[in-house]
Structures are given as structure tokens and as C-alpha cells.
VOGU-3710 file (C-alpha; in Angstrom, 3 decimals, decimal comma):
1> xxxxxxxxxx> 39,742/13,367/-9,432  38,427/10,147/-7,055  40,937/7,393/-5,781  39,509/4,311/-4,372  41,181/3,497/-1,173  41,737/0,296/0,581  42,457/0,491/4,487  42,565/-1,403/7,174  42,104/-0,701/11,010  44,367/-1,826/13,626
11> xxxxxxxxxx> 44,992/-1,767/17,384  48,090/-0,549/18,554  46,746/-0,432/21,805  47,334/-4,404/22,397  50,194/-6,618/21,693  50,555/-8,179/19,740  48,600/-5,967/17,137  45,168/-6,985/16,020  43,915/-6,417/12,440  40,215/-5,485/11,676
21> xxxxxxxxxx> 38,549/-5,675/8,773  39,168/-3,758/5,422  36,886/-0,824/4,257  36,851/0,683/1,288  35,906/4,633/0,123  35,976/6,543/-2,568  37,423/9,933/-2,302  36,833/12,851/-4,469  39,696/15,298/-4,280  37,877/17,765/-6,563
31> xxxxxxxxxx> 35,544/19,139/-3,524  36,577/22,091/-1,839  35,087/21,091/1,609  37,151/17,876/1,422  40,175/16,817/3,634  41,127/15,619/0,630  40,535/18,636/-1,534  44,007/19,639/-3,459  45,469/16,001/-3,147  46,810/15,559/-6,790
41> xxxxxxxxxx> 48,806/12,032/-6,728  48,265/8,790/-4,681  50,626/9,428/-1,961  48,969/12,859/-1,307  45,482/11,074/-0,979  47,111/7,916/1,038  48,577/10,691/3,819  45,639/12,960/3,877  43,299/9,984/4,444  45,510/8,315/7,366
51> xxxxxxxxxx> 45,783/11,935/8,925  41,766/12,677/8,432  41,034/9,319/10,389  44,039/9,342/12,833  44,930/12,699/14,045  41,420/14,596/14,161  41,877/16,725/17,009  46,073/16,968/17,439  48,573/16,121/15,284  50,540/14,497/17,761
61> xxxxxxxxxx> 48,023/12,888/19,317  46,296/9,289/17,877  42,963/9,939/18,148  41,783/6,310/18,762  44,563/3,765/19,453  42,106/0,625/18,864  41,544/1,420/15,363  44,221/3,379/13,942  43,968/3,202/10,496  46,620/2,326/7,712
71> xxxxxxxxxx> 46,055/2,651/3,833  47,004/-0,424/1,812  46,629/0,810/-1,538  44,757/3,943/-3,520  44,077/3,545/-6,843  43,078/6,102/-9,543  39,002/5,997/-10,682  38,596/6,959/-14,129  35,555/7,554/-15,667  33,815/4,978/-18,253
//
């Protein structure tokens, strides 16, 4: 299945917190190769996705401070 998610960046490094821009990406959870692959509802996809972008290396380390990225929404794609 593909989700359409909406994020946004943000740097936790500064204070007060500064906001980028939004992005958003369509994920297909039906690939194999995907960090996303086995994701079944919206919450799955919305914590795979911050943990793809956020904690590539160590999951207890932030991989970039100055644009962590936060999910706003993901929303099912169904086919026409």
C-alpha cells in the first residue's frame, strides 16, 4: 500500500526552535527493500519514516539536530 506523508523539519539545535519547510513523499510499503516495507497502518508508516530520517546510524543518537524531522499527517493513497 502507499501513504502520502506530510513532514516538516525542525532545529532542535537552537532555541527557540525553528521550523523549515514542509516536504511531501509518497511511500510504498509494499517493497521489500523499503524502511517502510511491512508498515500496515498510519502510525506504523508515521514511526518508521521519523526513525528512517532521524536515527540512521544509532538509535539513540539524532542523526542531524538542525533538521530533525516530525510527521504531521500520513494519509492512505488509493488507487483511481
Amino acid at each position: 500500500m502507499e501513504f502520502q506523508v506530510l513532514a516538516i523539519t525542525v532545529d532542535v539545535s537552537s532555541t527557540p526552535c525553528r521550523f523549515g519547510e514542509t516536504r511531501s513523499e509518497t511511500v510504498d510499503t509494499r517493497n521489500p527493500d523499503s524502511p517502510f516495507a511491512g508498515c500496515s497502518t498510519i502510525q506504523d508508516v508515521e514511526f518508521a519514516y521519523e526513525r528512517y530520517w532521524n536515527y540512521r546510524t544509532d538509535p539513540d543518537v539524532l542523526h542531524d539536530p538542525v533538521q530533525k524531522v516530525k510527521v504531521l499527517t500520513v494519509t492512505p493513497v488509493f488507487a483511481a
